[in-house]
C-alpha positions as a Python dict, from the first residue, in 0.01 Angstrom:
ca = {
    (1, 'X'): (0, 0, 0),
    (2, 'X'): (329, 217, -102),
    (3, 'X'): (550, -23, 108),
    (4, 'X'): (405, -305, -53),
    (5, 'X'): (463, -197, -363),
    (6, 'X'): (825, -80, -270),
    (7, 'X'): (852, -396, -131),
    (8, 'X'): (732, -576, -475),
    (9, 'X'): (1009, -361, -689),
    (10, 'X'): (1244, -427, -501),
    (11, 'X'): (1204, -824, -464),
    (12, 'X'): (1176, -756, -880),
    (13, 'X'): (1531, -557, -884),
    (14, 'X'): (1691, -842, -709),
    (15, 'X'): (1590, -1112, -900),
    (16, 'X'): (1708, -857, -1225),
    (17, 'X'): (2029, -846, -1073),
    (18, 'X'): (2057, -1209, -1007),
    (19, 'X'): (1968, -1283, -1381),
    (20, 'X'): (2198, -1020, -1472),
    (21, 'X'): (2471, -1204, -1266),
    (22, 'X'): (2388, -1540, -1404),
    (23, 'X'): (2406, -1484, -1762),
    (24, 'X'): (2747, -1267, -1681),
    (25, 'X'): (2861, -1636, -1511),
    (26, 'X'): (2740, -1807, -1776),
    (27, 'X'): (2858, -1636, -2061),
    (28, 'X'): (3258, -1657, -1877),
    (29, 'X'): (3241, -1999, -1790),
    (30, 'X'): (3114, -2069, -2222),
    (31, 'X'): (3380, -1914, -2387),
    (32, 'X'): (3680, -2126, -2275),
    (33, 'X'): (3506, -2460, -2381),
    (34, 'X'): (3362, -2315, -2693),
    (35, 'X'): (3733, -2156, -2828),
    (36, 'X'): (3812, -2528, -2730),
    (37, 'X'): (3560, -2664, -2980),
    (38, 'X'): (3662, -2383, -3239),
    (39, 'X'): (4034, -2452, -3224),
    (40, 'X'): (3941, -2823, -3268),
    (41, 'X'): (3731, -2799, -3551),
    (42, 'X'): (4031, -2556, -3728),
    (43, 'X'): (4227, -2841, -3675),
    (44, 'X'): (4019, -3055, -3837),
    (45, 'X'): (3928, -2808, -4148),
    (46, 'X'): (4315, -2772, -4183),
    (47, 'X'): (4413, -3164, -4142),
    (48, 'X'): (4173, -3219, -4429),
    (49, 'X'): (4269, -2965, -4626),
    (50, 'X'): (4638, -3069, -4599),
    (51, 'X'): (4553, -3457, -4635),
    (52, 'X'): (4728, -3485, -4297),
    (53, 'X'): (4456, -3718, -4122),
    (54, 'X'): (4751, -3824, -3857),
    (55, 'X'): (4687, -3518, -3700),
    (56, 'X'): (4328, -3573, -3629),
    (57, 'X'): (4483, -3821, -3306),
    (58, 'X'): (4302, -3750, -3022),
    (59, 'X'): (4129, -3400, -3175),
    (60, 'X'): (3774, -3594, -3148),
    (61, 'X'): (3856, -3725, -2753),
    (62, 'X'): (3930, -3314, -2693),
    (63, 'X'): (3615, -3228, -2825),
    (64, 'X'): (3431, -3472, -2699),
    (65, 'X'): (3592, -3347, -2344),
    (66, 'X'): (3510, -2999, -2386),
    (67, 'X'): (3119, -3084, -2454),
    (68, 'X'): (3109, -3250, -2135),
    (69, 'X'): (3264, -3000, -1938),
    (70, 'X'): (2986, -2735, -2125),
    (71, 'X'): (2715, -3006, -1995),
    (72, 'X'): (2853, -3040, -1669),
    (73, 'X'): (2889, -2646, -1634),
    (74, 'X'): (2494, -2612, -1728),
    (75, 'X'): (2389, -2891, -1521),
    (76, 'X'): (2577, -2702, -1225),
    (77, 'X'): (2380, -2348, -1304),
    (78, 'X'): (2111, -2525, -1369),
    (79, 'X'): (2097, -2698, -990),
    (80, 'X'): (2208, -2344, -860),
    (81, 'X'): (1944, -2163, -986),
    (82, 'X'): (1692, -2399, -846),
    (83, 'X'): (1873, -2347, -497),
    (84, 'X'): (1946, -1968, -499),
    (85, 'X'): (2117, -1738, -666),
    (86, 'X'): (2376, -1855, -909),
    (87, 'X'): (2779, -1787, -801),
    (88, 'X'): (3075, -1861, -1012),
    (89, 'X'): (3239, -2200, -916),
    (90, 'X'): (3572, -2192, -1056),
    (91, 'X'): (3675, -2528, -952),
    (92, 'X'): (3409, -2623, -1257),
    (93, 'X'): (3595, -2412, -1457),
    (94, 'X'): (3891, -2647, -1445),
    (95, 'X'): (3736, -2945, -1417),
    (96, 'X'): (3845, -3222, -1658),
    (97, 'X'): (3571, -3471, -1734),
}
């Protein structure tokens, strides 16, 4: 009965420490895209404060980008998770959608 219940906690610990791991991945892989978004969006704020719309070109496309690259990153730890484990893939990292 003890070894099962060893056995039990430690099945538990593990899938802790994968959790842990995957919201550690997660969290990394977020923040590049996101200060992507932010920059963006001070670009925009300051275009429209300065009446300079010209420098909007291609600001929306970036964005745009940048969402699907968050998408594309939680589609990929979403299809990890269901498989094992989720690992850091840095060739997601860079992708350019």
């Amino acid at each position: 009965m003890a070894s099962e219940l060893e056995a039990a906690l430690d099945i538990e610990r593990q899938s802790n420490a994968r959790q842990r791991k995957a919201l550690a991945v997660t969290s990394h892989e977020m923040r590049t895209p996101l200060a992507i978004i932010d920059s963006s969006a001070q670009r925009i704020e300051r275009a429209l404060r300065e009446g300079a719309l010209e420098q909007l070109d291609g600001v929306a496309s970036r964005i745009r980008a940048t969402v699907r690259r968050l998408l594309h990153l939680f589609d990929g730890a979403i299809e990890r998770s269901v498989d094992g484990p989720v690992a850091a893939d840095p060739a997601l990292a860079r992708d350019d959608l």
